[in-house]
DOROLO-65318 format. One line per 2 residues: number of its first residue (from 1); their letters; for each residue y, x, z of C-alpha. Coordinates in steps of 0.2 Angstrom, whole numbers, plus 5000, padded with zeros to 4 digits. Each point is the difference from the previous one (the first is absolute). Example, Ala and Ser with C-alpha at 12.3 -4.5 7.8 and 13.67 -1.06 7.14 Angstrom:
# DOROLO-65318
1	as	4978/5062/5039 ~ 5017/5006/4997 .
This chain:
# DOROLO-65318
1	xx	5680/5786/4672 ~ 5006/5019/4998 .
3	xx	4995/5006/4981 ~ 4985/5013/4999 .
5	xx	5006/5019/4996 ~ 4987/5001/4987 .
7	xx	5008/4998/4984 ~ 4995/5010/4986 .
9	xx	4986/5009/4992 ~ 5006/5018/5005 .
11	xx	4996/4993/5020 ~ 4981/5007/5003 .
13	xx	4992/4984/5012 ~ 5000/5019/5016 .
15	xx	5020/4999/4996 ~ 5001/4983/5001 .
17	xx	4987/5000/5017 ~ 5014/5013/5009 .
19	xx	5014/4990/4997 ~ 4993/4984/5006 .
21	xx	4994/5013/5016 ~ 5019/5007/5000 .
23	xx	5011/4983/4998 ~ 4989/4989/5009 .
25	xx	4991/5008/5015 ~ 4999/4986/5012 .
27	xx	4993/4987/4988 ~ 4983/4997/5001 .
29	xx	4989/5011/4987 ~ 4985/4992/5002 .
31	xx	4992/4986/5012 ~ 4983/5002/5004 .
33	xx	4993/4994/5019 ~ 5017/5008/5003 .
35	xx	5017/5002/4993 ~ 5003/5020/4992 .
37	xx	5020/5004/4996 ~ 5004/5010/4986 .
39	xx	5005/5013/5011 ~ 4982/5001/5007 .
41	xx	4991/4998/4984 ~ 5010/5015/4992 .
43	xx	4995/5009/5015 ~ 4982/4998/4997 .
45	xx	5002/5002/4984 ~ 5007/5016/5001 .
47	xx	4987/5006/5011 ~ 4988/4995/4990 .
49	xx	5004/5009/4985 ~ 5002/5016/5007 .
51	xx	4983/5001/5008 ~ 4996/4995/4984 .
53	xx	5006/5014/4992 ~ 4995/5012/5013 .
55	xx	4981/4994/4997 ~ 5000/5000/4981 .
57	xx	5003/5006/4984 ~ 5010/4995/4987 .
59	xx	4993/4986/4991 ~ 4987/4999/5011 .
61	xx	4994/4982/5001 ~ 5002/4992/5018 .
63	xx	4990/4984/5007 ~ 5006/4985/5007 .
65	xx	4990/4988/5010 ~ 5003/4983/4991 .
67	xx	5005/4991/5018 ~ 5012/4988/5002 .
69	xx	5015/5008/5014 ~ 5012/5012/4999 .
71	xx	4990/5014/4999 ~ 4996/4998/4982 .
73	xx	5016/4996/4994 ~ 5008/5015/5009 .
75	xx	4986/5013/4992 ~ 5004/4991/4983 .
77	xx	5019/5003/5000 ~ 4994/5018/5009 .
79	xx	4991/5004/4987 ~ 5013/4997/4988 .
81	xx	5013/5010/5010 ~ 4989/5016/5001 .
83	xx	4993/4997/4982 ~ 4986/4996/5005 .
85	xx	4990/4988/4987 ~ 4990/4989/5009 .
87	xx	4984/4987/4999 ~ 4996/4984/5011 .
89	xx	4984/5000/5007 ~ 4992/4986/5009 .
91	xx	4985/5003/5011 ~ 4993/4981/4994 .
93	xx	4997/5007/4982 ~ 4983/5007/4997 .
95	xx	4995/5016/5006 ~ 4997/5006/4981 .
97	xx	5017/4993/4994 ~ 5008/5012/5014 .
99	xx	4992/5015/5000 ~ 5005/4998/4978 .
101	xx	5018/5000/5005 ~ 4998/5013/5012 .
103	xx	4991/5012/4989 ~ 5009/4997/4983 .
105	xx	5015/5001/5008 ~ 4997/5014/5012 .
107	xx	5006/4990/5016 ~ 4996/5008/5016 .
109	xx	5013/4994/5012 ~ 5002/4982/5003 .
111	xx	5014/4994/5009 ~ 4996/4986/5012 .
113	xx	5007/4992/5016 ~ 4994/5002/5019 .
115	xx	4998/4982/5007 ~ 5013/4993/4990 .
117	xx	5013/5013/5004 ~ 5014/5001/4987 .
119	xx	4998/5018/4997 ~ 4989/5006/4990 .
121	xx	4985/5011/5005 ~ 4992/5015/4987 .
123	xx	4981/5001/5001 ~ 4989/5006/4987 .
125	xx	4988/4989/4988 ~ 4987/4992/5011 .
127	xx	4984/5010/4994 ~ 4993/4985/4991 .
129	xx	5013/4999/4988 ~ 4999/5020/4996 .
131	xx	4991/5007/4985 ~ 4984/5005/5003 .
133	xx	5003/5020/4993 ~ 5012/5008/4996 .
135	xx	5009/4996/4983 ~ 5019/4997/5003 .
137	xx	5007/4986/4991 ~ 5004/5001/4980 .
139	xx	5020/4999/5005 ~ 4998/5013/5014 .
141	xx	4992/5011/4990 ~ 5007/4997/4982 .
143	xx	5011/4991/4987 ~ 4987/4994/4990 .
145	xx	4998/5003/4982 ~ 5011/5015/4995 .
147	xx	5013/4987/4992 ~ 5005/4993/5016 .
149	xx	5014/5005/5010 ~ 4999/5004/5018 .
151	xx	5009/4990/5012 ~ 5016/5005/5007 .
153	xx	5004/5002/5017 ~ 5005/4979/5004 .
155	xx	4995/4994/4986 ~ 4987/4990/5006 .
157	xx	5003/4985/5012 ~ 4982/4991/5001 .
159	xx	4984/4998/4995 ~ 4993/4983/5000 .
161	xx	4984/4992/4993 ~ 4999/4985/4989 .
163	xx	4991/4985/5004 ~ 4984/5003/4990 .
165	xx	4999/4983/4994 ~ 4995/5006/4984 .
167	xx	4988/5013/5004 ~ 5002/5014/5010 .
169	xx	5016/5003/5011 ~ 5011/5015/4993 .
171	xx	5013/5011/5009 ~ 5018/4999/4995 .
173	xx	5011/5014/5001 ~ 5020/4994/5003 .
175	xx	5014/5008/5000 ~ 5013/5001/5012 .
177	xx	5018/5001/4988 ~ 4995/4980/4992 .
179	xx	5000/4994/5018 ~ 5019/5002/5000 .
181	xx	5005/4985/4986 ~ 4984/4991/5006 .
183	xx	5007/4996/5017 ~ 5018/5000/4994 .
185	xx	4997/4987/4987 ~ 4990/4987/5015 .
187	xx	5014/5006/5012 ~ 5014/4992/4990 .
189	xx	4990/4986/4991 ~ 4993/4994/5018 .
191	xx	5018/5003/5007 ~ 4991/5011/5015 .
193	xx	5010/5008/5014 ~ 5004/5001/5017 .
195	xx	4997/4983/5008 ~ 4985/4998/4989 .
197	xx	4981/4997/5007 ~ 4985/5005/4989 .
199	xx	4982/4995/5003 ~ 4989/5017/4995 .
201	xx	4986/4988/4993 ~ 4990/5010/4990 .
203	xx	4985/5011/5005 ~ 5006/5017/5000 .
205	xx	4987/5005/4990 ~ 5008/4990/4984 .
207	xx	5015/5007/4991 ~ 5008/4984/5006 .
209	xx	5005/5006/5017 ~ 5013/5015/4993 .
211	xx	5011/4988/4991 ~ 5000/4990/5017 .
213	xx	5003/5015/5013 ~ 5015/5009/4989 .
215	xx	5010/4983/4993 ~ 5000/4999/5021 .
217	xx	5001/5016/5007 ~ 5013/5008/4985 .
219	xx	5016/4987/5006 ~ 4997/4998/5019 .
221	xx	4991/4985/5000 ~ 4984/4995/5012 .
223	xx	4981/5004/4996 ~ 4989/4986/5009 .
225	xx	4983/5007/5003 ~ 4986/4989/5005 .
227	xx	4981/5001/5002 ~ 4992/4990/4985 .
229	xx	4994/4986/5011 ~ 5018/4994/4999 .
231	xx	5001/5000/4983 ~ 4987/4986/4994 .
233	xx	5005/4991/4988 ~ 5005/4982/5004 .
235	xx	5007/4994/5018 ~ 4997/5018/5008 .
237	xx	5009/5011/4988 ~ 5016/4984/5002 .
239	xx	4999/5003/5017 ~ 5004/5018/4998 .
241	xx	5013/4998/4987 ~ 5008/4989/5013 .
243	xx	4998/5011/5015 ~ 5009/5015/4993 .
245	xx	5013/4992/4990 ~ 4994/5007/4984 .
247	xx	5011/5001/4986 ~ 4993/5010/4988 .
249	xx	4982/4996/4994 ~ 4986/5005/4984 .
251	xx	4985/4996/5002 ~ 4986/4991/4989 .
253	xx	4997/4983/4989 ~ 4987/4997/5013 .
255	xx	5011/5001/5015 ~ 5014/4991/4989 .
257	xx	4987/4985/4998 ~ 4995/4999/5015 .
259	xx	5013/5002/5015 ~ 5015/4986/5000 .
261	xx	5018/5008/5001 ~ 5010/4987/5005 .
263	xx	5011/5003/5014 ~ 4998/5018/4997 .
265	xx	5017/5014/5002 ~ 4993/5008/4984 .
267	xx	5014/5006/4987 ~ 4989/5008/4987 .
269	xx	4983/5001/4996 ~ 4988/5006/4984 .
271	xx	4986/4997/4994 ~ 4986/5015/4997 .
273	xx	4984/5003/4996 ~ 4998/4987/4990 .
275	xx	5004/4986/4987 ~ 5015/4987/5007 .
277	xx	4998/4981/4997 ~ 5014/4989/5000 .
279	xx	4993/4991/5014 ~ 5003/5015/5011 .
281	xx	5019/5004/4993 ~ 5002/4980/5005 .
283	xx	4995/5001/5015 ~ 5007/5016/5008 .
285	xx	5018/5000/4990 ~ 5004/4985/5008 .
287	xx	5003/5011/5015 ~ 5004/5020/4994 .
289	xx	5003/5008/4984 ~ 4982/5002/4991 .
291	xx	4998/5014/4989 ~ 4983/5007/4991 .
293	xx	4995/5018/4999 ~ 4989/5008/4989 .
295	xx	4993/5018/4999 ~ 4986/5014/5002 .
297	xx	4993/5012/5009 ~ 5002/5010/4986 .
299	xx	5017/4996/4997 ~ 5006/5004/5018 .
301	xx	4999/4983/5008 ~ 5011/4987/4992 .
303	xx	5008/5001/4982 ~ 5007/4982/4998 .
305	xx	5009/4989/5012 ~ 5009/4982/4997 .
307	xx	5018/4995/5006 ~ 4997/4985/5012 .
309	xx	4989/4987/4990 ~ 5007/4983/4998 .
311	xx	4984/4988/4999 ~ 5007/4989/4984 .
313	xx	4999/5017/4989 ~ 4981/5002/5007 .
315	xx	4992/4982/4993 ~ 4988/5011/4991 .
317	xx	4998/5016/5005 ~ 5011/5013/5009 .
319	xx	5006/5014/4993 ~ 4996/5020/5008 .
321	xx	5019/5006/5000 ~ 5010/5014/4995 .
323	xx	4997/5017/5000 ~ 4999/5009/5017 .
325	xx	5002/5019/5002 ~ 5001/5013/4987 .
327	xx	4987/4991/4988 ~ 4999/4992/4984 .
329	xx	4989/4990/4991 ~ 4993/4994/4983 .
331	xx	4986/4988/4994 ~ 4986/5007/4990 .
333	xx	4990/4991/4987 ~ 4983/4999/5005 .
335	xx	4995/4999/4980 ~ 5012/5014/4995 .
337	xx	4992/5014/4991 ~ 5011/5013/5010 .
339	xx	4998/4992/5018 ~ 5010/5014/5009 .
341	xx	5016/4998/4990 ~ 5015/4986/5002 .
343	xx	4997/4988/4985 ~ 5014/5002/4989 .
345	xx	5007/4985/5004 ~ 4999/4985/5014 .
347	xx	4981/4996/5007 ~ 5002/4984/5009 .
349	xx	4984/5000/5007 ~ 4988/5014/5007 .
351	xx	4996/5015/5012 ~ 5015/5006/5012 .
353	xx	5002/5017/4996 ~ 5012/5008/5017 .
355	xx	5009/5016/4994 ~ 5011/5013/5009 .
357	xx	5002/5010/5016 ~ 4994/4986/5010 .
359	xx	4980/5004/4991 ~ 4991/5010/5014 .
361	xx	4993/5015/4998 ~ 4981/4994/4996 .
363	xx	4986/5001/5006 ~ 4989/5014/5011 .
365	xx	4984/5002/4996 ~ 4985/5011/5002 .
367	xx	5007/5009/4986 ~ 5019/5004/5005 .
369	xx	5014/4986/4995 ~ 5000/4987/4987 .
371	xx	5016/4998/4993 ~ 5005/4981/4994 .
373	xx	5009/5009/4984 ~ 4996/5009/4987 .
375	xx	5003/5019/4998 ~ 5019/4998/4989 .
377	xx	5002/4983/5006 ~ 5011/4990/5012 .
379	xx	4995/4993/5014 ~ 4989/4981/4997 .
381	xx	4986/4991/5008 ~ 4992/4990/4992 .
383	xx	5000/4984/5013 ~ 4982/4989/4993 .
385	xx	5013/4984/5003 ~ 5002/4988/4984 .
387	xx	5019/4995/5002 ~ 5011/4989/4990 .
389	xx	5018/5002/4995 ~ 5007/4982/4998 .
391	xx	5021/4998/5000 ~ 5003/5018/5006 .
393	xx	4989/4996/5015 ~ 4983/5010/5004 .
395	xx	4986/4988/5006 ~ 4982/5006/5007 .
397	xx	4987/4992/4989 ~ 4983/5008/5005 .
399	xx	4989/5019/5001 ~ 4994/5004/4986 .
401	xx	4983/5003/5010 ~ 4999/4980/5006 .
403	xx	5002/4995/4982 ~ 4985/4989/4996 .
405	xx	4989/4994/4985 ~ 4993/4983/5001 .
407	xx	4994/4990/4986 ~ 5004/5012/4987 .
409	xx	5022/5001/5007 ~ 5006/5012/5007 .
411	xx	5011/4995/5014 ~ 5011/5006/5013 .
413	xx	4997/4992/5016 ~ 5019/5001/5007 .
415	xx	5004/4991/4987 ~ 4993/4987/5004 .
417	xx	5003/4999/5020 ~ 5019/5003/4995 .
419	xx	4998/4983/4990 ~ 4989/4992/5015 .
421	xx	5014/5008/5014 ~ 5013/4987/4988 .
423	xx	4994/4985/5008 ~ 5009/4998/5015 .
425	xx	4986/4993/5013 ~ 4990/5014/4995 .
427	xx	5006/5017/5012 ~ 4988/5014/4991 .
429	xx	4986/5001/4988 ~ 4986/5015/4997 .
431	xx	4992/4995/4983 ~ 4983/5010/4998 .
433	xx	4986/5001/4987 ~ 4983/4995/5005 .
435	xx	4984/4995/4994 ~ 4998/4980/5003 .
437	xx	4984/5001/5009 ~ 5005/5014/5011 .
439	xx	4989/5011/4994 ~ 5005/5020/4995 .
441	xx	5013/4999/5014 ~ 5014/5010/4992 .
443	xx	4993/5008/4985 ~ 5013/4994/4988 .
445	xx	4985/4999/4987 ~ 4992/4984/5007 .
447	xx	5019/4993/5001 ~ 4999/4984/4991 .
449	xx	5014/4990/5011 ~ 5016/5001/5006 .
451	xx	5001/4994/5019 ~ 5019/4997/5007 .
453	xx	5002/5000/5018 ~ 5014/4995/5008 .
455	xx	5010/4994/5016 ~ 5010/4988/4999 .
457	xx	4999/4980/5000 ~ 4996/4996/4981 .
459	xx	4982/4993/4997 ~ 4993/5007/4983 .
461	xx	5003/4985/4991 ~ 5018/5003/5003 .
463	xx	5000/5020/4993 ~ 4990/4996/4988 .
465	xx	5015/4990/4990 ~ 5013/5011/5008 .
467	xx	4990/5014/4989 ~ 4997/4991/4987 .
469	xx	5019/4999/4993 ~ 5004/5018/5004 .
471	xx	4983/5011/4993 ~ 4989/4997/4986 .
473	xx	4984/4994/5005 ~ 4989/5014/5002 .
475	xx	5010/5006/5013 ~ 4997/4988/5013 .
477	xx	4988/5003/5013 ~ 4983/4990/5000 .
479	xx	5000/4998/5018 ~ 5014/4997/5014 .
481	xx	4994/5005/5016 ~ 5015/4993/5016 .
483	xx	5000/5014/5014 ~ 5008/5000/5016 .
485	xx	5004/5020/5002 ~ 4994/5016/4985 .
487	xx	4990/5013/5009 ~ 5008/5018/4999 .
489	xx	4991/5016/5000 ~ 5005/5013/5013 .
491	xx	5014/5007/4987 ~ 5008/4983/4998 .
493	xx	4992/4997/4984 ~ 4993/4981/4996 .
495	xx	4982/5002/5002 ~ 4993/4991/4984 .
497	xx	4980/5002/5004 ~ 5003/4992/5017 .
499	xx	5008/4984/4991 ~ 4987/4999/4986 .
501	xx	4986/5002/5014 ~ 5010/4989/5012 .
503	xx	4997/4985/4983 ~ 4984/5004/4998 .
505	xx	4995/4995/5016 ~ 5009/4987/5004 .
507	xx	4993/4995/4984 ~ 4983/5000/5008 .
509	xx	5007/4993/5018 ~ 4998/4981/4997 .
511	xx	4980/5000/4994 ~ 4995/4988/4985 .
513	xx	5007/4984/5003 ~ 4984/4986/4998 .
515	xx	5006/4989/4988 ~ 5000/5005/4981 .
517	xx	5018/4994/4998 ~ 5006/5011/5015 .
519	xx	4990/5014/4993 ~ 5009/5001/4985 .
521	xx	5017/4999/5007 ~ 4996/5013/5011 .
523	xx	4996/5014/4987 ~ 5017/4994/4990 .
525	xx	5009/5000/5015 ~ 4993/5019/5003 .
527	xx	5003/5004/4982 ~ 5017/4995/4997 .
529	xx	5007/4998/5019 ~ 5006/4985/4997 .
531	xx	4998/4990/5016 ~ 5002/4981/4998 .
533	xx	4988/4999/4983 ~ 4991/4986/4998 .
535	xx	4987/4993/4987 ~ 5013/4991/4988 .
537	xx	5009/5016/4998 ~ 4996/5010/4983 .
539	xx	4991/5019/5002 ~ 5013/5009/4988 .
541	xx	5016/4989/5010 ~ 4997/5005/5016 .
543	xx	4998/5018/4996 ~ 4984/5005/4992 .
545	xx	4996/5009/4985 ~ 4986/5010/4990 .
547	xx	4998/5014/5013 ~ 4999/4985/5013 .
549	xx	4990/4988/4990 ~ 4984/5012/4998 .
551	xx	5000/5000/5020 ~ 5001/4983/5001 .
553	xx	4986/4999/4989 ~ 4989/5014/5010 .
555	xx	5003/4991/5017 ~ 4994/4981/4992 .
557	xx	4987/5010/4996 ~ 4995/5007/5016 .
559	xx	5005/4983/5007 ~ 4983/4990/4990 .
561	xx	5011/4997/4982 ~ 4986/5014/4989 .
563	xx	5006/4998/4984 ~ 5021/4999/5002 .
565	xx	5009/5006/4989 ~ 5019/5007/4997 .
567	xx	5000/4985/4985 ~ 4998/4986/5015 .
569	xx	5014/5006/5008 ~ 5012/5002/4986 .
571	xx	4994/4981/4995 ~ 5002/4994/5017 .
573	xx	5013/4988/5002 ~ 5002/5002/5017 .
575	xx	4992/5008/5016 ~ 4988/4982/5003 .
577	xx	4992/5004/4984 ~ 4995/5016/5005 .
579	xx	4995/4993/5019 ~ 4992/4986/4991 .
581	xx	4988/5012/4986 ~ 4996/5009/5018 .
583	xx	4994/4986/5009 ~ 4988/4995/4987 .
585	xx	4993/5018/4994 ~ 4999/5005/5017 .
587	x	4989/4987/5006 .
């Protein structure tokens, strides 16, 4: 394979894109629903950007219709040439969602393409995503507070918005300059050159896509583009890797889990988005190098990547990487008293603080730019994940958001799928906090249990003692709940209330068995999700508890038993005393 051109951080990712355009013309650029050479892509390019140029002013934002073809990735690197910054924008967002990019950013041109044609057209916003009067945005018309700098000509690359999983999505300001050591770093830790085949997997409207299109388009290599149909996870998204010879993947746990690699031509592939099991490093090291990646919207995409992953160092969790970029990091004590300063000495566990150039600009608001640092201060975000430093390795441990209080304990729930993920017949786990009777949905004040859900071929039984020898007890979930596939929100996130609704109701799916006995196993079975229960089991062995015995209680009740009590269950020897008291108060 001939070696990429790119090989320092002095190389911008434009100067790398021209001498991929220069040494290897004829080599195909980018395959769409037909093949583009380099020559032909810098073609387009180049007449991209200067009508660009001709149609805006500096540092004007430009938008780019989020549709997967040339089109887009030609106005991307276009915009980029004429310095340009750009946003995505895909017409299946919400109206409101658009027309707030448009107006905060000022957008009124979007680039697009005419029936699938690689050239981009220019066309102004559609008037449902224009601002209703006449306010220009807060970076068209100023900096924001006096403090701020203004931007220079170039200096800014993107604007994306985060997910909103958390509240509200934001808009991220990048900069061009860390993009250079970004894709540098992926370029010659994934070996990518000439020869090479990469899968553009990610929507175009997450940060994802960049690393994916410049590790590719920077060293000559091939930029597969396909409509999302063909990227399902599972058999259709295999049948795609397979029909374009795809050697270059990153894409999500989900997709990891769920599609089977073997037989594949893959060399590399990563991990993003989201936590790595061992199961997955298992399974698709046996047939590429596997790495993990971890980074940030706000931190300019990714900030940690692995060498190639061997699955025997990964028993028990797998580590984020090394630096990637022109970043640092440091791990803040969530109890210090001066949370915005480096500890005088090591913190082995706590939030991941990103520092250096590779910190974006900030956040625009209504009220000008938001800048992640201090006035005086360098460059940090403060990232909300808990990570631990264990033998010079970083490992994800869990937001800071998710942690939980059940019982009285704190808890961080990565914690405890990392210890469940160390089985090896389970594949991935989400452990929530609940209330046992399903009631207050997700308010975190009702929560009085721990449910685990998990794919894999372990009954509860099984976790239960895997568990039991590597946390202490109040960290072990109350209920185990088997499931054949998570649900995902639109943004690639786990969707936690549809599993804790999915429980609920299947909960409720089977009726009230007829006999007393049958009734009792049926609300343990519910309770603690332990499947093959039955009556000479003890409560507390199978996976009950205090939280679990009160709802035990209340459902006897309802079932005919008036007066049970918490004390009959903790005196119960076994489930058929229980099933025997209801038969005879019931009556």
């Amino acid at each position: 394979m001939e070696k990429a051109t790119l090989t320092t951080g002095q190389v911008s990712v434009l100067d790398g894109i021209e001498r991929a355009v220069r040494d290897f013309p004829e080599h195909a650029a980018l395959r769409t629903d037909r093949s583009i050479s380099y020559r032909e892509f810098g073609e387009l390019v180049d007449a991209f950007a200067g009508r660009l140029s001709a149609r805006t002013a500096p540092g004007e934002f430009i938008g780019i219709r989020a549709e997967r073809g040339a089109a887009a990735i030609v106005a991307m690197v276009g915009a980029l040439r004429a310095r340009r910054p750009f946003v995505f924008i895909d017409g299946r967002d919400s109206t409101s969602s658009n027309s707030d990019k448009v107006r905060l950013l000022g957008v009124r041109l979007l680039a697009g393409s005419s029936a699938g044609a690689p050239a981009p057209d220019l066309a102004e916003v559609p008037a449902q995503w224009r601002p209703s009067d006449a306010a220009a945005s807060p970076l068209a018309t100023s900096p924001g507070p006096a403090a701020l700098p203004a931007f220079a000509d170039g200096e800014l690359a993107y604007a994306i918005q985060t997910s909103g999983s958390t509240g509200r999505p934001k808009c991220v300001l990048v900069r061009t300059a860390p993009l250079a050591a970004v894709i540098r770093d992926h370029v010659e830790r994934l070996d990518v050159g000439p020869g090479c085949v990469t899968l553009q997997f990610a929507r175009l409207t997450f940060d994802g896509c960049v690393t994916e299109i410049l590790w590719t388009l920077t060293v000559g290599a091939c930029l597969v583009v396909v409509e999302e149909a063909h990227l399902a996870p599972g058999a259709v998204l295999r049948d795609t890797l397979e029909r374009f010879g795809i050697t270059h993947l990153k894409t999500t746990p989900f997709a990891l889990t769920t599609t089977e690699p073997d037989g594949l031509r893959l060399r590399h592939v990563v991990n993003g988005g989201g936590a790595c099991r061992p199961a997955v490093v298992h399974k698709w090291s046996a047939v590429a190098d596997f790495h993990n990646a971890y980074g940030l919207t706000e931190t300019t995409v990714c900030n940690l990547l692995t060498e190639p992953l061997d699955p025997a160092d990964c028993r028990e969790s797998v580590p984020l990487g090394d630096v990637v970029g022109d970043c640092d990091y440091w791990i803040r004590d969530v109890d210090a008293p001066a949370p915005d300063t480096p500890a005088a000495g090591p913190v082995p566990r706590g939030e991941l603080v990103v520092t250096g150039a590779s910190v974006a600009a900030g956040y625009l608001t209504e009220h000008g730019v938001r800048p992640f640092a201090r006035p005086g201060a360098p460059d940090a975000y403060r990232t909300g994940d808990v990570v631990e430093l264990r033998d010079g390795r970083l490992y994800f441990v869990e937001r800071l958001d998710r942690q939980v209080k059940v019982r009285g304990y704190r808890l961080d729930p990565g914690e405890i799928e990392n210890a469940v993920c160390r089985l090896a017949s389970v594949r991935d786990a989400v452990v929530v906090a609940e209330a046992h009777d399903g009631a207050g949905g997700a308010d975190p004040s009702t929560a009085d249990a721990l449910v685990c859900y998990y794919q894999g071929d372990a009954d509860a039984r099984a976790l239960r003692r895997h568990l039991g020898a590597l946390l202490d007890p109040y960290k072990i979930p109350s209920v185990f709940t088997r499931i054949d596939a998570f649900p995902y929100t639109p943004n690639g996130k786990v969707d936690r209330d549809a599993l804790r609704a999915r429980r609920h109701e299947a909960a409720g799916d089977d009726g009230t068995p007829a006999s007393p006995g049958d009734q009792v196993l049926h609300v343990v079975r519910t309770l603690t999700g332990t499947g093959d229960i039955g009556l000479d089991d003890n409560f507390f062995e199978v996976g009950g508890d205090s939280a679990s015995a009160i709802v035990l209680v209340t459902r006897m009740r309802e079932l005919g038993w008036a007066d049970a009590g918490v004390r009959d269950v903790l005196r119960a020897e076994n489930l058929r005393v229980l099933a025997d008291h209801l038969a005879e108060r019931s009556v």
